[in-house]
C-alpha positions in Angstrom: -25.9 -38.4 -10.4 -30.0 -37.8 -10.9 -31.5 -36.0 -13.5 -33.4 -33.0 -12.4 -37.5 -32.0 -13.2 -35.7 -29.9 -16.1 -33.6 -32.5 -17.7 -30.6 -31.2 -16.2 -28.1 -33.6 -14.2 -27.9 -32.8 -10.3 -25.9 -34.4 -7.8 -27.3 -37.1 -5.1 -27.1 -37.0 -1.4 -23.7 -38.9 -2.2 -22.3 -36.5 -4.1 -23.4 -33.8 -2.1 -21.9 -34.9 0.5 -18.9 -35.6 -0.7 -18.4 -32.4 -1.9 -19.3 -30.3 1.3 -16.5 -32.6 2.7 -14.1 -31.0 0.1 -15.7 -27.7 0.7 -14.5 -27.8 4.2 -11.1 -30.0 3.8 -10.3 -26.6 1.3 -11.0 -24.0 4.2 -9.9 -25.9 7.5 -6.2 -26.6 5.3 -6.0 -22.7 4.5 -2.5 -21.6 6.4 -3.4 -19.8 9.4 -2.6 -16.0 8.2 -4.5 -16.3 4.9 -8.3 -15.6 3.8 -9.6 -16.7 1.0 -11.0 -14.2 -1.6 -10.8 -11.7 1.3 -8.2 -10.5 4.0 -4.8 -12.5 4.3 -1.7 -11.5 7.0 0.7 -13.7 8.0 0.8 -14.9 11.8 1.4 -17.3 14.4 -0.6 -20.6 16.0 -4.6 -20.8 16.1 -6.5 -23.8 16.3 -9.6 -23.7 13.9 -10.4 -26.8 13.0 -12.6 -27.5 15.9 -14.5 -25.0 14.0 -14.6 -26.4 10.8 -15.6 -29.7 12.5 -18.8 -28.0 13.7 -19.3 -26.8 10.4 -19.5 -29.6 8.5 -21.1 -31.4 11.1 -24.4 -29.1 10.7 -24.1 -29.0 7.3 -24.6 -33.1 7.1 -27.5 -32.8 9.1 -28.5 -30.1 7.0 -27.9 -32.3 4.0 -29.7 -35.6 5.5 -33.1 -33.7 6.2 -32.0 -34.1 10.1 -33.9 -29.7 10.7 -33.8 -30.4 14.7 -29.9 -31.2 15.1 -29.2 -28.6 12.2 -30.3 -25.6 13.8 -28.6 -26.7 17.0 -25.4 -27.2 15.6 -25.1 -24.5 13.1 -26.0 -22.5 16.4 -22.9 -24.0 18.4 -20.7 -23.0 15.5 -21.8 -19.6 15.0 -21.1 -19.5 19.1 -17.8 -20.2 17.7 -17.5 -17.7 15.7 -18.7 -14.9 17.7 -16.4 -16.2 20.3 -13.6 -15.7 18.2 -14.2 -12.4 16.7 -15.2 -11.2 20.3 -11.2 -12.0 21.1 -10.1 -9.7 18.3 -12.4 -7.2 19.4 -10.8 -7.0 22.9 -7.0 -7.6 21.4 -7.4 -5.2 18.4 -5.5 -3.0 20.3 -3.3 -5.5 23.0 -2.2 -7.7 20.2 -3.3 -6.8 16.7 -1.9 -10.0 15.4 -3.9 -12.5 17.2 -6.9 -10.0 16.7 -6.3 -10.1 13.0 -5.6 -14.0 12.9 -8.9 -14.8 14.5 -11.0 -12.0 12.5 -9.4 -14.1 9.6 -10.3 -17.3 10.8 -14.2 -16.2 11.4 -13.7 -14.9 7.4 -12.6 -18.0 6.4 -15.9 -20.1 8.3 -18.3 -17.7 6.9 -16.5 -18.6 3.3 -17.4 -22.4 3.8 -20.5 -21.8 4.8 -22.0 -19.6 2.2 -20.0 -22.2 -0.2 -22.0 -24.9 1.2 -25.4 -23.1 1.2 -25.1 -22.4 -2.4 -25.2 -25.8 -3.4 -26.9 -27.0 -1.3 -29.7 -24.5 -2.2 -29.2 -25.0 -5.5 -29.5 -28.9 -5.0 -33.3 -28.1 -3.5 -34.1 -25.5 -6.6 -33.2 -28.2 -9.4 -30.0 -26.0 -9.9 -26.9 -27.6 -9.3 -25.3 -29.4 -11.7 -21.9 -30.9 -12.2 -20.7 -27.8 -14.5 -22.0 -25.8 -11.0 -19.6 -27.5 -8.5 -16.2 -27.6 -11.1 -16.7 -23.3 -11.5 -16.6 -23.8 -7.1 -13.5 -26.3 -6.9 -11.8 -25.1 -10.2 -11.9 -21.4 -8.0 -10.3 -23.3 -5.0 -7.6 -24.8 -7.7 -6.6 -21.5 -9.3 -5.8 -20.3 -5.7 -3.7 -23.4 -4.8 -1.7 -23.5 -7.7 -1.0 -19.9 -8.9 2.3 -19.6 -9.1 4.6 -16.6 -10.9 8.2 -15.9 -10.5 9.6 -12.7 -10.9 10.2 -13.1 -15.1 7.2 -14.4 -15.4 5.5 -11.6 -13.8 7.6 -9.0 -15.7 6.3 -10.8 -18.7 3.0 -10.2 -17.6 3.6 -7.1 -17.5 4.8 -6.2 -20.5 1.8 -8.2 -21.7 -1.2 -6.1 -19.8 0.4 -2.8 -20.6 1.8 -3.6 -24.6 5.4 -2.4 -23.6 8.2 -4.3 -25.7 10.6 -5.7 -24.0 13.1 -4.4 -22.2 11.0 -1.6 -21.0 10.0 -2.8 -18.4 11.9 -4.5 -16.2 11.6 -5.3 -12.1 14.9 -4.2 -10.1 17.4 -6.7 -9.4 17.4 -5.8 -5.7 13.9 -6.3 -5.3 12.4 -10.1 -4.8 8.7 -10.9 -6.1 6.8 -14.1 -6.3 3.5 -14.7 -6.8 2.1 -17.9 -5.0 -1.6 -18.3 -3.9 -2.6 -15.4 -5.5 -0.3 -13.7 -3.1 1.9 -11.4 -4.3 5.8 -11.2 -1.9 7.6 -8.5 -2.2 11.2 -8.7 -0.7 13.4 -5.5 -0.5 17.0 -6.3 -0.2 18.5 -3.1 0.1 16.1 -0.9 2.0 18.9 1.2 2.9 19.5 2.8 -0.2 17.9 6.5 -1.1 14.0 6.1 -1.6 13.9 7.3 -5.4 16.2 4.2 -6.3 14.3 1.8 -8.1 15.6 -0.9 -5.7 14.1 0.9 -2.6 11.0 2.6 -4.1 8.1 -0.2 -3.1 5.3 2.5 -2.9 6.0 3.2 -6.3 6.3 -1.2 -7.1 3.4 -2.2 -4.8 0.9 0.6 -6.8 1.9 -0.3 -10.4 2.3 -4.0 -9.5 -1.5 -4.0 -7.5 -2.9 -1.6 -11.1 -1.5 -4.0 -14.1 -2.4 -7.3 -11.8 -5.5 -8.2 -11.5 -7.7 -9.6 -8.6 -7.5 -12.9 -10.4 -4.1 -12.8 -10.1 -3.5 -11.5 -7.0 -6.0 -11.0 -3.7 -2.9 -9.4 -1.2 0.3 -8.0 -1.2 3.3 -8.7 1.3 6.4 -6.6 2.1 9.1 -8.0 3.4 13.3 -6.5 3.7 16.5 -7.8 4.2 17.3 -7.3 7.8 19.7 -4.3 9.5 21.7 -4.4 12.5 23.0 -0.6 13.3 21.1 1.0 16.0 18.2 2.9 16.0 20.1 5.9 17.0 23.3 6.0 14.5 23.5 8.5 12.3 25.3 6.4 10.1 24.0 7.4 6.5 22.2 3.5 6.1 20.5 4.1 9.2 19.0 7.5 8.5 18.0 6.0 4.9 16.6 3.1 6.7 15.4 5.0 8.7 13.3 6.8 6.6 12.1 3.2 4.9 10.3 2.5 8.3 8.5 5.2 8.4 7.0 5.3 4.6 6.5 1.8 5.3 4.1 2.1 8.5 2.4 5.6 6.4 1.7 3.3 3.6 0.6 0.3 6.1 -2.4 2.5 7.0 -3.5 3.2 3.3 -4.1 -0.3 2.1 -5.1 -2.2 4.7 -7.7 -4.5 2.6 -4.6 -5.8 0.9 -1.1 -4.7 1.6 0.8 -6.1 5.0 3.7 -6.1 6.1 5.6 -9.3 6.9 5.0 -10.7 9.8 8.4 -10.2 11.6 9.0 -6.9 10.5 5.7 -5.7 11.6 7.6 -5.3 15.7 10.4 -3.4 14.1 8.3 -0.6 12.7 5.8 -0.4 15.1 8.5 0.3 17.4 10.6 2.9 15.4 7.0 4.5 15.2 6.8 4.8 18.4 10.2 5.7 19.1 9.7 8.3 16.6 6.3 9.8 18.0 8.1 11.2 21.3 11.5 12.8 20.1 10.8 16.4 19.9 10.9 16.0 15.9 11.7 19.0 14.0 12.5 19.7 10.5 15.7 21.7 9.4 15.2 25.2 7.7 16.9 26.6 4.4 20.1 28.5 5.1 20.2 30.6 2.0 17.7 31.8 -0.5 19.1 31.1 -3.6 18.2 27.0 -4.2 19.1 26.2 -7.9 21.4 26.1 -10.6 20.4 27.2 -13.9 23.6 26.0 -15.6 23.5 22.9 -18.5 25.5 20.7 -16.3 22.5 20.0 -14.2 19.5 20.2 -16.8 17.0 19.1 -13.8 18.0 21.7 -11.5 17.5 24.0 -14.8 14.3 23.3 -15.4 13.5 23.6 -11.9 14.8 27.1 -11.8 12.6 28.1 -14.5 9.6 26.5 -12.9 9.7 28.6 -10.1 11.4 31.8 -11.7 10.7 32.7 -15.2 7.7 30.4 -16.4 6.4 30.1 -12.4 2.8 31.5 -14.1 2.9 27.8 -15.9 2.1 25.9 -12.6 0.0 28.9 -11.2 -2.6 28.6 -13.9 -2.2 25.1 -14.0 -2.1 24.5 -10.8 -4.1 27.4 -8.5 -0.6 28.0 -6.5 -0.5 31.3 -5.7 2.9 31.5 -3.8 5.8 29.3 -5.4 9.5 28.6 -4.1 12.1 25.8 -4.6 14.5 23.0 -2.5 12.6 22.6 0.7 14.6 20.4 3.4 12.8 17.5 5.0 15.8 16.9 7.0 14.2 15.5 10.5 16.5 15.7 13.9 15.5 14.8 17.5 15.4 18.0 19.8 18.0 20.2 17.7 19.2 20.3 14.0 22.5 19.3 14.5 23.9 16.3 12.3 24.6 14.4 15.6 20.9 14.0 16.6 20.1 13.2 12.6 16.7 10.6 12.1 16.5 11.2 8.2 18.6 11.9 5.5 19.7 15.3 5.4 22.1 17.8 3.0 20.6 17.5 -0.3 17.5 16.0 1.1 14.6 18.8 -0.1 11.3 18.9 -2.0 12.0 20.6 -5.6 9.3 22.7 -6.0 6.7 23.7 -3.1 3.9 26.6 -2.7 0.8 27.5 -0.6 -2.7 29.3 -2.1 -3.7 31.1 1.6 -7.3 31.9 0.3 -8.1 28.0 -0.1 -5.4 27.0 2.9 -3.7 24.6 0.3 -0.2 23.5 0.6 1.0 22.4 -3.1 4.0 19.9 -3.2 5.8 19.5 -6.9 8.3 16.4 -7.5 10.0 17.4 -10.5 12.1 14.8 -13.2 13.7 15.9 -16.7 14.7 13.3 -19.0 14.1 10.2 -15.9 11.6 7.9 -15.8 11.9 6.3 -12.8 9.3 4.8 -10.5 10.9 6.2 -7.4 8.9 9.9 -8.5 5.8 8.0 -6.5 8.2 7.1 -3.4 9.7 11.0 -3.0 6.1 12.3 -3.8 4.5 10.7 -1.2 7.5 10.9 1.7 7.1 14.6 0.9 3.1 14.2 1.2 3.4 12.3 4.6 6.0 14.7 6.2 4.4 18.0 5.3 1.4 16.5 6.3 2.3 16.3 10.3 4.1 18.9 10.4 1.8 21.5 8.2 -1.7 20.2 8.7 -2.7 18.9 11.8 -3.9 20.5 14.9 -2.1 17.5 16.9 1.8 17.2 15.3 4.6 15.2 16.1 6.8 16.9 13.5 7.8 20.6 13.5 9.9 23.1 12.3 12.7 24.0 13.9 12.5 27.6 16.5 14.5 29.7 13.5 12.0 28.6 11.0 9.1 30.8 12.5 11.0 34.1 12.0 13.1 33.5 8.7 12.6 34.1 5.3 14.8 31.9 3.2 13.3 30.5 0.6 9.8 31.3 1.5 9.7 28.8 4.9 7.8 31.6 7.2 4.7 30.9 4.2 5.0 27.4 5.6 4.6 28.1 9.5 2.2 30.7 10.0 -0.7 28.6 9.1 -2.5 25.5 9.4 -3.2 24.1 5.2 -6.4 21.9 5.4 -6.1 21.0 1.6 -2.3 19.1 0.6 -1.9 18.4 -3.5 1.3 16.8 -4.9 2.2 17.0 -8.9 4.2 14.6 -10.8 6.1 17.1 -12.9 7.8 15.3 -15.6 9.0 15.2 -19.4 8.4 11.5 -19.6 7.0 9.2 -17.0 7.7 5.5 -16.5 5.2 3.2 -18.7 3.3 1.6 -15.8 2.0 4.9 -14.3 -0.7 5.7 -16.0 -3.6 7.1 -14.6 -5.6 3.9 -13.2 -2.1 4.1 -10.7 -2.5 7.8 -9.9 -6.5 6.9 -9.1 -5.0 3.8 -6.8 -2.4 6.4 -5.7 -4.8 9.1 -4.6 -7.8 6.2 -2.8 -4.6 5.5 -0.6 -3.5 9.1 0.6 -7.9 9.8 0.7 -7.7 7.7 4.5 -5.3 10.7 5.2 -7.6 13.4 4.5 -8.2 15.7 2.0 -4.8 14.9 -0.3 -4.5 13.9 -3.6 -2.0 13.9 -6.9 -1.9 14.2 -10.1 0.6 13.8 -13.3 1.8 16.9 -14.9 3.4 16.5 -18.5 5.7 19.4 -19.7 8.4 20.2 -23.1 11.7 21.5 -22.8 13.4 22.8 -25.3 16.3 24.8 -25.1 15.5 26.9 -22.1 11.4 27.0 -22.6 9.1 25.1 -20.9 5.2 24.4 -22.2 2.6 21.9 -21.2 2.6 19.2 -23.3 -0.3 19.0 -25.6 
């Protein structure tokens, strides 16, 4: 240690040295799949230390004064680099994995090296002290040793957000962990209905990503217990798991700077996606026009009545809907709607309140709850969101309605197929919402569904009282 031209104690060549050594010994031991304050996905072999050797190699000579083998060296190990990231290029589509493996190794190098240039730099501008280089390794510490299990981080929780306890509580079928500022996310019962709390991850993975900062965690994993019946059953686990896959792969593609999926899983819905993409998909059509029941044993399907009935003007001014109806199936079947060639859930699977605004081509989606707080609103909301949106607003669709659909009238469906909507909105309609969706979630919500054009949500909050419905103040 030498004491600078401002008094201020700087490190020696020694010192220096040692420390670009631990600089580099912190990078070159990162696992394989993970980036450090950047990108991180799980995957399979690389060798990168070679390029990590080079690194450090430069950087000595850098460090010694040695300015004709620095230059050569730090230009075989950017060769390196390019090399690698000129792979991914020409796998991104062949084999995304090794593509994103070696884009996340040339993340990594460039890391180190901008590490290394700082104090070194610093060093030369009478800058670097020892407080300097403990903020650098004390960073590479927090990220080694972060560690939360799944009480801890519901204790978080309830800390960030001022809930008491016992409000707020993570499902027991759903695993999380936090380790190297990764955040694991296992679902162990993907099969059950999507507005479960035990199967709703959207609806997790957004209020989990909101109340948790960056400095807590940098990515998020997803990761399921495993299911053995065949693509093709129409066993009701299947056609819920079904459903699972595909949310997962639509949410894949909203996040990708820090949600993956686990590594193993990633085949499995890649597959079912494309499996999916080329079976005539078409969804089922309302039989009947009358779609609720206004009596008091089911309250919810009350309040939905009145919605679309008697105080439909509420969510017209509210909203800008200009045609309004109620229970739209999102039942999906290969080739014909018969319960043998099933892919979703079907029967009671429908969308509570739905309505279109022609003169703006806007397709309005409402997921309505009375007296339920659950998380699972986010999960329906945006299956709803990602079905409509093939089937109702693309020029280029996979999903359709079924031939009968074109021509009927029940329940408002022909509103639904004689245009194309360019604009998709979805409404949380609800009494009471669950504590961790606040608005910061519906903003992280609605950045997501942005990368699948021009859709967005928002919360509505409503009273009910005895058969009348206002918005609450």
């Amino acid at each position: 240690m030498v004491v600078s031209r401002k008094g201020e104690k700087v490190l020696d060549n020694n010192e220096l040295f040692k420390s670009i050594k631990q600089i580099i010994e912190f990078y070159r031991n990162l696992p394989k799949e993970t980036v450090f304050r950047s990108f991180q996905i799980e995957n399979e072999d690389m060798e990168h230390k070679y390029l990590f050797d080079r690194l450090f190699r430069a950087s000595a000579n850098q460090l010694e004064g040695n300015c004709s083998s620095t230059y050569s060296r730090y230009a075989i190990w950017a060769e390196d680099v390019i090399y690698a990231l000129n792979e991914a290029l020409a796998k991104i589509n062949s084999d995304s994995s090794r593509s994103t493996e070696l884009i996340t190794l040339s993340i990594n190098a460039l890391n180190a090296f901008k590490d290394i240039q700082y104090v070194l730099d610093s060093q030369e501008n009478d800058q670097t002290s020892s407080k300097t280089l403990k903020n650098l390794f004390e960073e590479y510490v927090l990220w080694q040793t972060t560690y939360m299990s799944k009480g801890e981080i519901e204790e978080k929780l309830r800390e960030v957000c001022r809930v008491t306890r016992g409000k707020i509580g993570l499902p027991r079928d759903i695993d999380v962990e936090i380790k190297n500022l990764v955040l694991t996310v296992k679902i162990q019962k993907p099969c059950c209905n999507m507005q479960d709390n035990n199967s709703a991850f959207e609806g997790w993975l957004l209020c989990l990503r909101r109340w948790l900062t960056d400095r807590i965690v940098h990515k998020v994993i997803l990761d399921w217990s495993n299911i053995v019946l065949p693509i093709n059953s129409i066993k009701n686990e299947r056609l819920h798991y079904n459903r699972f896959l595909f949310r997962v792969y639509m949410f894949s593609q909203m996040y990708p700077e820090w949600f993956v999926v686990k590594t193993d899983k990633q085949q499995e819905v890649h597959a079912f996606i494309s499996w999916l993409k080329i079976q005539s998909c078409l969804l089922n059509r309302p039989l009947q026009n009358k779609a609720t029941d206004c009596s008091d044993k089911q309250k919810e399907r009350g309040v939905e009545s009145l919605f679309a009935d008697k105080y439909s003007n509420l969510l017209k001014d509210k909203t800008g809907v200009t045609y309004l109806n109620s229970q739209l199936p999102v039942g999906l079947f290969r080739g014909s709607v018969k319960a043998k060639n099933a892919i979703f859930t079907r029967g009671l699977s429908a969308i509570d309140l739905w309505g279109t605004d022609v003169n703006t081509n806007t397709l309005y989606v409402y997921e309505l709850k009375y007296q339920n707080n659950m998380i699972g609103i986010i999960s329906e909301l945006f299956f709803y969101l990602m079905i409509l949106n093939e089937a109702c607003c693309k020029d280029c669709r996979w999903v359709n309605f079924e031939e009968k659909a074109l021509t009927s009238q029940a329940r408002g469906i022909n509103e639904l197929t004689k245009m194309k909507f360019s604009n998709l909105r979805g409404f949380l309609l609800v009494d009471t919402i669950h504590p961790l969706i606040d608005n910061e979630v519906v903003d992280l919500f609605n950045k997501g569904l942005s990368r699948y054009g021009n859709i967005s949500v928002n919360k509505l909050l409503y009273d009910y009282n005895d058969g009348d419905l206002k918005w609450q103040a």
